[in-house]
C-alpha positions in Angstrom: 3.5 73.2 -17.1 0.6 75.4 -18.3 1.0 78.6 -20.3 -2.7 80.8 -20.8 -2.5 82.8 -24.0 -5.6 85.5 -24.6 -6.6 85.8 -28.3 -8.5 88.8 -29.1 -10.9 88.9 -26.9 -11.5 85.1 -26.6 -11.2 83.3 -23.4 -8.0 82.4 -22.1 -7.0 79.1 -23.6 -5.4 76.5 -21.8 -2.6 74.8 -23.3 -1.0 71.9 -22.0 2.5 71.2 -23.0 3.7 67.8 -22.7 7.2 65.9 -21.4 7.9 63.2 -23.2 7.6 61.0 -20.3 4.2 62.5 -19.2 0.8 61.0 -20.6 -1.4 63.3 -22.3 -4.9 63.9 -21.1 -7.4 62.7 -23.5 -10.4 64.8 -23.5 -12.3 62.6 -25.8 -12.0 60.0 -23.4 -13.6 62.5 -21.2 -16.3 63.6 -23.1 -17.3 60.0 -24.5 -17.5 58.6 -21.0 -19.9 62.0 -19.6 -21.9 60.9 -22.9 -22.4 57.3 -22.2 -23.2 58.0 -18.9 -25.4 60.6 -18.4 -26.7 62.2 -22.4 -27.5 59.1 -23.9 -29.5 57.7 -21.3 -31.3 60.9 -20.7 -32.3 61.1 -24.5 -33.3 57.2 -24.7 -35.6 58.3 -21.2 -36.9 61.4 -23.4 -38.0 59.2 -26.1 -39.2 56.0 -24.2 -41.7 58.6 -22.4 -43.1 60.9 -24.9 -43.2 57.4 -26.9 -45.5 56.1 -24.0 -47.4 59.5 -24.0 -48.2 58.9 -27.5 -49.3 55.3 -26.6 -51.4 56.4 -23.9 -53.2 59.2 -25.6 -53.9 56.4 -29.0 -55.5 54.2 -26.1 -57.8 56.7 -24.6 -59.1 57.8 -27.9 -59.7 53.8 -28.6 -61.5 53.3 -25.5 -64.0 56.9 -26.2 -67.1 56.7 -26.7 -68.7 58.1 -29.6 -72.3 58.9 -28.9 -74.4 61.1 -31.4 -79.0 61.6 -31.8 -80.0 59.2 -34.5 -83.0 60.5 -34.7 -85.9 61.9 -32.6 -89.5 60.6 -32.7 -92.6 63.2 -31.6 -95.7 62.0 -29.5 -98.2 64.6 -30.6 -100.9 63.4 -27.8 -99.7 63.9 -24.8 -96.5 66.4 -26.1 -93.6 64.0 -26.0 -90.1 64.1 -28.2 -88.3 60.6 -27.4 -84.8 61.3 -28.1 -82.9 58.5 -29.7 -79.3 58.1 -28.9 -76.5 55.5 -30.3 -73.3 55.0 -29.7 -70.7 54.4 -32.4 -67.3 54.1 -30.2 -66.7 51.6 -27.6 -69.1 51.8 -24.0 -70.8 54.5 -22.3 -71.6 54.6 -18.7 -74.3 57.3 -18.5 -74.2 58.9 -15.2 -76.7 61.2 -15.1 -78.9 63.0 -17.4 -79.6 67.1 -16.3 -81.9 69.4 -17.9 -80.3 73.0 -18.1 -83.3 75.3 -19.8 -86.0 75.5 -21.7 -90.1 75.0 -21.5 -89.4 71.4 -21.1 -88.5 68.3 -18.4 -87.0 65.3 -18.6 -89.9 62.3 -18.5 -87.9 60.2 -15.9 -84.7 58.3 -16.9 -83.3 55.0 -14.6 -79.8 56.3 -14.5 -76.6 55.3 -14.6 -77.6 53.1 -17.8 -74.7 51.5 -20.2 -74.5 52.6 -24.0 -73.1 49.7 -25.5 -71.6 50.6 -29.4 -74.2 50.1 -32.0 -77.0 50.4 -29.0 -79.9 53.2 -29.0 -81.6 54.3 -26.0 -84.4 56.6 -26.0 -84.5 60.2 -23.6 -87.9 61.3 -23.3 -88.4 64.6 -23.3 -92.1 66.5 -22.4 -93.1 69.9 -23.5 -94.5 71.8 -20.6 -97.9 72.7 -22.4 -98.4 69.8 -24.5 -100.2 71.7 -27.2 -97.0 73.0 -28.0 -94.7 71.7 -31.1 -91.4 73.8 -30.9 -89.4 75.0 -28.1 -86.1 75.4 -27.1 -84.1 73.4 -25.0 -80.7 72.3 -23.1 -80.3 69.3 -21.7 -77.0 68.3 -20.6 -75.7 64.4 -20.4 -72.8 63.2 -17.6 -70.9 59.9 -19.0 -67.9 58.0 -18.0 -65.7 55.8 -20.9 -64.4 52.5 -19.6 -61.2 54.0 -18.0 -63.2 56.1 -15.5 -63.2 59.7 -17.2 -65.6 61.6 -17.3 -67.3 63.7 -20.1 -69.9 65.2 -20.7 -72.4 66.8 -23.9 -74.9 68.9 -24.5 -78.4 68.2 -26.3 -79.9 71.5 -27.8 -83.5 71.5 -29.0 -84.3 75.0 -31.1 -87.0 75.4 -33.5 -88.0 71.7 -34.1 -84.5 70.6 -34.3 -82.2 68.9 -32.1 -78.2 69.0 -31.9 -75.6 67.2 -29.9 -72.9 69.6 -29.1 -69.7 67.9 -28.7 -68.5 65.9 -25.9 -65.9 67.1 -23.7 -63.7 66.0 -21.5 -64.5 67.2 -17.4 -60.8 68.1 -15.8 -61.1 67.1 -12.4 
C-alpha cells in the first residue's frame, strides 16, 4: 500500500508501508549495484584516459626537437652569412628550407638533411649585392620530430643580427 504526502511545496514523497510478512525494498542495494556497475567504471575510464593524455603529451615533448642559431659566420668576399644551426633536443628531419623576404637567397641546401642532437649544420645565406653588410631577412625552416609532426620556425635577419622565432607546431 502507498500513501503520497505533499510537504510544502516539496515533491510528493513516496512512502512505503510495510506488512510484516512483506520484504522491504532496499534502496541502497539499489544504488550500490547502479554504482558498481556503471559510476565507478566510468570514473576509473575518465582517469585511465586523461592519465594516458598526460603520458602522451610528456612523450611528444621528449621526442621534440630543440633547434636554435649558435652562431653565424660572415664571408665578406663574395657576400655570404653561413648560418649555424644545432640542435639540443632529440632528431630533426629537415624537410625543406624556404626563403620568405628580404634582399637575399638561399645558397643551395641538399634537403631533407637530419639534425642529430648536439649536431651543427650550416645554411648559407647570400646578400643580393655582395657589397652589402646588413639586410633584412625571413627565411622560414619545414622539420619533422621522429613521430612524423611537423613544425616549422622562422629565421629573421635585421640589422646584422639574426633570431630564431619559435618553432611551432603545423595542424594538419
Amino acid at each position: 500500500m502507498f500513501i503520497i504526502l505533499q510537504l510544502y511545496k516539496v515533491p510528493a514523497l513516496l512512502l512505503t508501508l510495510q506488512d510484516n510478512n512483506s520484504h522491504p525494498f532496499d534502496y541502497t542495494t539499489v544504488i550500490g549495484t547502479i554504482a558498481a556497475v556503471v559510476i565507478i567504471p566510468i570514473t576509473i575510464w575518465g582517469i585511465i584516459s586523461s592519465k594516458n593524455t598526460t603520458e602522451t603529451k610528456r612523450f611528444e615533448l621528449s621526442v621534440l626537437p630543440r633547434l636554435f642559431i649558435e652562431g653565424i659566420e660572415y664571408k665578406g668576399y663574395n657576400g655570404e652569412i653561413a648560418i649555424i644551426l644545432n640542435n639540443k633536443g632529440e632528431v630533426a628531419h629537415v624537410t625543406g628550407v624556404k626563403y620568405i623576404s628580404g634582399e637575399v637567397y638561399i645558397y643551395p641546401v641538399s634537403v631533407p638533411f637530419d639534425l642529430d642532437k648536439a649536431m651543427q649544420k650550416f645554411l648559407s645565406v647570400r646578400f643580393n649585392d655582395p657589397n652589402r653588410t646588413d639586410c633584412e631577412f625571413q627565411i622560414e625552416l619545414l622539420f619533422d620530430n621522429v613521430l612524423k609532426q611537423s613544425f616549422h620556425a622562422i629565421i629573421t635577419g635585421k640589422e646584422g643580427t639574426i633570431k630564431f622565432n619559435l618553432q611551432e607546431r603545423i595542424k594538419r
